[in-house]
N, C-alpha and C positions, 0 to 999 in steps of 0.2 A: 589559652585563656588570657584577657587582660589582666588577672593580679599578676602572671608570670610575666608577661611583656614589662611591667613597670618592672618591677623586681630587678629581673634581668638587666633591664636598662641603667636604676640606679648603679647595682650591684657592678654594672661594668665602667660606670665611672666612677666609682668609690677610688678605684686602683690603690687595694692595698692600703689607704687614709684608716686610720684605728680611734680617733679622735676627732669628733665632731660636735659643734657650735651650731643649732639649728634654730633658723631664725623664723619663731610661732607665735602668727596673729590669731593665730584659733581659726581662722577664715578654711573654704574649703582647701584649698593649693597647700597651703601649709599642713592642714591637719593629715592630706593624704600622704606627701611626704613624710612628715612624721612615723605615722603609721607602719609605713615602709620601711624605714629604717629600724622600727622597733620590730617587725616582722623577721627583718634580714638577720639581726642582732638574735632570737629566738630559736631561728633555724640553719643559719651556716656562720653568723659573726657572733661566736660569742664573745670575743675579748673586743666586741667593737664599745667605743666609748661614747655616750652620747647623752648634751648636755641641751637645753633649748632655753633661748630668750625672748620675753614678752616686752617690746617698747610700747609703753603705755603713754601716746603723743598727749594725750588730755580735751585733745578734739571733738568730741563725743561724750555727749550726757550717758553713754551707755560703755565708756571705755572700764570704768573698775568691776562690772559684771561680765566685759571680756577679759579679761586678766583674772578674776576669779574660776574663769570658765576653763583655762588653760591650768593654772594651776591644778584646777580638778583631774583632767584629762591627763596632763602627765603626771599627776601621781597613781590614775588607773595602769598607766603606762608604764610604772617607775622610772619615771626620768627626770633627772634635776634639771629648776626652773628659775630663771632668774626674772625677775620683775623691776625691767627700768625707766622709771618716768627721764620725760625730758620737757624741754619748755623749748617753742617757737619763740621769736626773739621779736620778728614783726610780722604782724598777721595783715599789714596789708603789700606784705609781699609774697611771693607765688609761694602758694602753701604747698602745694607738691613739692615741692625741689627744697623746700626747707626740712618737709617731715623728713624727704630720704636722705638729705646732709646727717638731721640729728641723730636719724634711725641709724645712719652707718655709722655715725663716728662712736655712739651709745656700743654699739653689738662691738666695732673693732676695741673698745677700753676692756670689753670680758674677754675677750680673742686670745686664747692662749698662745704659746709661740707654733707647737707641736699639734693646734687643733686646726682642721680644715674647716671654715664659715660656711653652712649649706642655707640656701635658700630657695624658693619653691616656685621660682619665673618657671612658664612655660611655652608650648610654642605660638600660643596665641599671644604670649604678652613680646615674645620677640617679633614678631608679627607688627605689633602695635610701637614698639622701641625704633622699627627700622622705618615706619610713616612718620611716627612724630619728626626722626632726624633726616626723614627727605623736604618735611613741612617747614624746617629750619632751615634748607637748604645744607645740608651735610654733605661733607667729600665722603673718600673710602672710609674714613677712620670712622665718623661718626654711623654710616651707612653700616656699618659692620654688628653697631648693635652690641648684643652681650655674647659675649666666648662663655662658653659651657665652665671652661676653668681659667678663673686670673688668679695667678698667685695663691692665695687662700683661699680665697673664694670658690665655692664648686654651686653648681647648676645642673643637678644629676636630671632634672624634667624637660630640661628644656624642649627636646624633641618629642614629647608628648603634647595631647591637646587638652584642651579642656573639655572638652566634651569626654575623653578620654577619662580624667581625675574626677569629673563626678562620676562618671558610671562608676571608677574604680569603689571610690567614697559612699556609694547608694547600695553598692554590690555587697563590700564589707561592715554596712549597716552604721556608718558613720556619721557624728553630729558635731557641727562646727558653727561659727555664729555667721551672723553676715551683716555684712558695714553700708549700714544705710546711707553711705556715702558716694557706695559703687554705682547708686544708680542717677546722680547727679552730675546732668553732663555739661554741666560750666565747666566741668576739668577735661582738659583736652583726650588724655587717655581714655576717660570715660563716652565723649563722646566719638572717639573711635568702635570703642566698642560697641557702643549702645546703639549707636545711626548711621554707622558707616560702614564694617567689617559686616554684619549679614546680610545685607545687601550683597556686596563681594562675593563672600563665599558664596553667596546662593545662584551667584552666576558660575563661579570659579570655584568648586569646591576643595578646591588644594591649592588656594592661593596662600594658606602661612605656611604650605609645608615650601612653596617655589620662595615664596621672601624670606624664608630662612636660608634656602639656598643661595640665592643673591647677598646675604649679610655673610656667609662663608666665606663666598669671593671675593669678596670686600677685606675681611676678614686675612686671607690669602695674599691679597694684594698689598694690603699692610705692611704681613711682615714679610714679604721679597724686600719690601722699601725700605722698612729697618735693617735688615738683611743686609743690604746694597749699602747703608749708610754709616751703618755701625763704627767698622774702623775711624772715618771722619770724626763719628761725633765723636768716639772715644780721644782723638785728639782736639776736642776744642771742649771740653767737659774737666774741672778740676777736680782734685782727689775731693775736696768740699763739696762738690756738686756744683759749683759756681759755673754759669758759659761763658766761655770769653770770646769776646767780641767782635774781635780786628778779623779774623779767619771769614766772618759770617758777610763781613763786607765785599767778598770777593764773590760769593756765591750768586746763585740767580737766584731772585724772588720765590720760586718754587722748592729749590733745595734748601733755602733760607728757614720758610716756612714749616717745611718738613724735619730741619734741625731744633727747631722752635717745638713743634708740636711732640718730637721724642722726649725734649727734656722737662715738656710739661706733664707730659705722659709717668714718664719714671717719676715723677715724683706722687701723684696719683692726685693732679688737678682735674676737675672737668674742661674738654678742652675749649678755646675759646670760638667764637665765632670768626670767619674771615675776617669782616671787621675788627673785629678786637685783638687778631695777630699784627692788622694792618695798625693798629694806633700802637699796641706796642713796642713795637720797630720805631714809628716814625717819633711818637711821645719821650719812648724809655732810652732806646739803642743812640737814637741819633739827635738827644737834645744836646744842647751846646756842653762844650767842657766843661763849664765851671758853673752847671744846672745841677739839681740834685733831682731829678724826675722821682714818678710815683705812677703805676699803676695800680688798680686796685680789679684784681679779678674774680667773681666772690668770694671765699672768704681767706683772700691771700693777697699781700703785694710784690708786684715786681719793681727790683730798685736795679741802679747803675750805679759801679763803685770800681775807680781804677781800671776800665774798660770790660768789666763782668757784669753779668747781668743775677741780681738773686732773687730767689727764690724763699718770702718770709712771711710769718704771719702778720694778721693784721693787730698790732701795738697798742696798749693802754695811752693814753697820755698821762707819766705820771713826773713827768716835768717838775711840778711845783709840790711831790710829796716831799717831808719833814718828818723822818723816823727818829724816834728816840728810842738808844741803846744801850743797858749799862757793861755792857762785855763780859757779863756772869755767862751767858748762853749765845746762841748763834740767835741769831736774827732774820725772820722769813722776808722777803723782800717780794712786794707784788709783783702783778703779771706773769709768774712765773718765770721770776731770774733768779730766783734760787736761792740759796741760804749763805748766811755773811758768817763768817768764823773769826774771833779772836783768840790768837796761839802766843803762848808766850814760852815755848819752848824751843821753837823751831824756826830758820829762817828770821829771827830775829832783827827788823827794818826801820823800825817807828818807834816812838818814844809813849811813851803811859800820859795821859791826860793830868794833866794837876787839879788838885780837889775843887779847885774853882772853874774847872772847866765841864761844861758837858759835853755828851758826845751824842751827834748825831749824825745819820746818813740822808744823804739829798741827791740828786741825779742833775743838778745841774750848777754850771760855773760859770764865773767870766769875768772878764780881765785879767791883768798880766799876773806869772806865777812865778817862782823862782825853784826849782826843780833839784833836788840834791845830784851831784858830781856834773852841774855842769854852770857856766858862767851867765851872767846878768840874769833876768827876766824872759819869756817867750809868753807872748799872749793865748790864751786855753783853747783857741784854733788851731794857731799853728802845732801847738800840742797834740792835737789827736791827728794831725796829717801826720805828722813826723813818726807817728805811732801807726800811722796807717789803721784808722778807728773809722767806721763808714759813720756818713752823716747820722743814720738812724740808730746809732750805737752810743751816741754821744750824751744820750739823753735815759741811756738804759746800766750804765759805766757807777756802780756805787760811789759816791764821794764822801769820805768817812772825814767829820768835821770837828772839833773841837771849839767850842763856844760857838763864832762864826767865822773860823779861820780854817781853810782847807788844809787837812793832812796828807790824804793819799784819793788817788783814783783807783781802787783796789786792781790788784794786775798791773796796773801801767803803769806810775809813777806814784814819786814820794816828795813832797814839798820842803823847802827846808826848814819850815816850820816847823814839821812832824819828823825829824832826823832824828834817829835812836835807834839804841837794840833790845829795847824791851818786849815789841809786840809784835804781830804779825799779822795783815788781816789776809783772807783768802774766800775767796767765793766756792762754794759747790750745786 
């Protein structure tokens, strides 16, 4: 019977996972998923743990009646539901690759450490994954499509069809909604599906089950490559994650790119196109010495610093912010740099403000400083080279100020202005 083939299927990739995050649009794929695992969880898992999130993009006059819909469903179900809105940032850029940026990064913030992420691709949508990235001109990596399991990630359907999940879904009398979106084929997936794939199969009726097997091989070829590479890249890779660079100059274009595309891999960027390995080499790697390069690949930049190449996200400009602090409490600091502490017990550096002084934090300086335990002046460049501070650190570095006279660069230095042992600042 088909309920048993699914079951079975999930059930043999589950491998032992006790803890699962299932990602539910309420759509068919999802809900039969779902379904299944409340099925498995009923009959042979019962310590299985199973919790399901709805991203609610906002795209859709009809998205709070599916998020209501789901809610409904797994409380028939008993399974806890979390409901997460998100907001596109520019709607006149490619709405698919934005939804599934926000949709993943939404589900990985609930992603527990110990919970496996399941989601309900299947073999029609790998099908459709491994055209899109021939139609991009994709090597093995992008050809490879989606692995059944990365990391947390599980894809217990993949090798089922869709034709398959509705009869499962029609069979066990199941209701799910449907996203009047599927059938508009300005989106490329859609019009794979819609004007191109039955066509196909109706000549080839086992054409996604052969391009799943070509994304295998693909897939296979990968990791021999990794495989083969490994040891190298482990020496040219910092305990930071940083790549250093002078090693990459000896290699040939191919093994170059292939070091390139591990370390963008590990870090879990989507990878880039030829093109854009081929600019980041020529732009980032090999701009002159005393350039401070920038790639931007979406939503991450690649910089050069001291012959490594990193790996950052994309930065606030908060250059010209003016925090006022009275050092009763710690101090949040945008963009996510973290909280400012004033200690006056410990580590004891800097001197206390005088009553006519205020105190505030700034992120940016300039001109010459005069730095405690060392002689004359150094200009607040030379400062952060001698500190070895990367260029886009310099502007991210608290500068804790009194009236409008630099004290400290919290971490790095102490001004002789601010020479004392009554305070202490410290970032967390």
């Amino acid at each position: 019977m088909l309920d048993d083939v699914i079951k079975q299927t999930v059930l043999h990739h589950l491998k032992g996972s006790n803890a699962l995050l299932v990602a539910f649009s309420g759509g068919v794929d999802s809900t039969v998923l779902l379904h299944v695992l409340v099925m498995l969880k009923k009959q042979l898992l019962p310590n299985l743990q199973i919790r399901a999130i709805y991203i609610h993009h906002g795209l859709s006059q009809n998205a709070d009646n599916w998020a209501n819909h789901c809610v409904q469903q797994c409380q028939t179900w008993q399974v806890p539901i979390i409901i997460e809105k998100v907001k596109l940032d520019d709607m006149n850029k490619n709405i698919e690759e934005q939804a599934r940026e926000a949709r993943y990064q939404a589900i990985h913030h609930h992603l527990k450490s110990y919970e496996m992420l399941c989601t309900a691709q299947h073999l029609d949508d790998q099908c459709e994954t491994f055209l899109l990235a021939l139609k991009r001109g994709s090597g093995p990596a992008g050809l490879s499509a989606m692995p059944i399991e990365n990391g947390q990630h599980l894809r217990p359907l993949l090798s089922i069809s869709r034709k398959q999940i509705e009869t499962y879904a029609n069979q066990n009398q199941l209701t799910w909604i449907e996203d009047e979106s599927n059938q508009d084929d300005h989106y490329d997936r859609n019009f794979l599906r819609l004007n191109v794939l039955p066509i196909i199969n109706q000549r080839w009726p086992h054409f996604p089950q052969m391009v799943a097997r070509s994304a295998e091989l693909c897939q296979q070829q990968e990791a021999l490559i990794n495989e083969l590479l490994l040891s190298e890249y482990q020496q040219v890779i910092t305990v930071q994650g940083q790549l250093r660079l002078k090693p990459l100059f000896d290699y040939s274009e191919y093994k170059r790119n292939a070091i390139l595309r591990m370390w963008l891999r590990q870090q879990q960027v989507i990878m880039p196109s030829q093109k854009q390995l081929t600019l980041i080499w020529q732009t980032v790697a090999q701009a002159k010495d005393d350039a401070n390069p920038q790639f931007i690949l979406h939503n991450k930049q690649i910089r050069r610093y001291q012959n490594q190449l990193y790996l950052l996200p994309l930065y606030q400009n908060i250059e010209q912010h003016v925090l006022k602090w009275d050092l009763s409490s710690s101090l949040v600091l945008p963009d996510h740099i973290g909280e400012l502490h004033a200690n006056n017990k410990h580590n004891l550096n800097c001197r206390l403000p005088r009553a006519d002084e205020d105190v505030t934090v700034r992120f940016h300086a300039q001109g010459q400083l005069k730095i405690v335990n060392r002689q004359g002046s150094r200009a607040i460049k030379k400062l952060w080279q001698e500190h070895h501070i990367p260029p886009w650190m310099r502007t991210r570095i608290p500068l804790v100020y009194y009236n409008e006279q630099i004290i400290c660069a919290v971490g790095v230095f102490i001004t002789e202005q601010g020479k004392g042992s009554q305070i202490h600042f410290s970032l967390t």
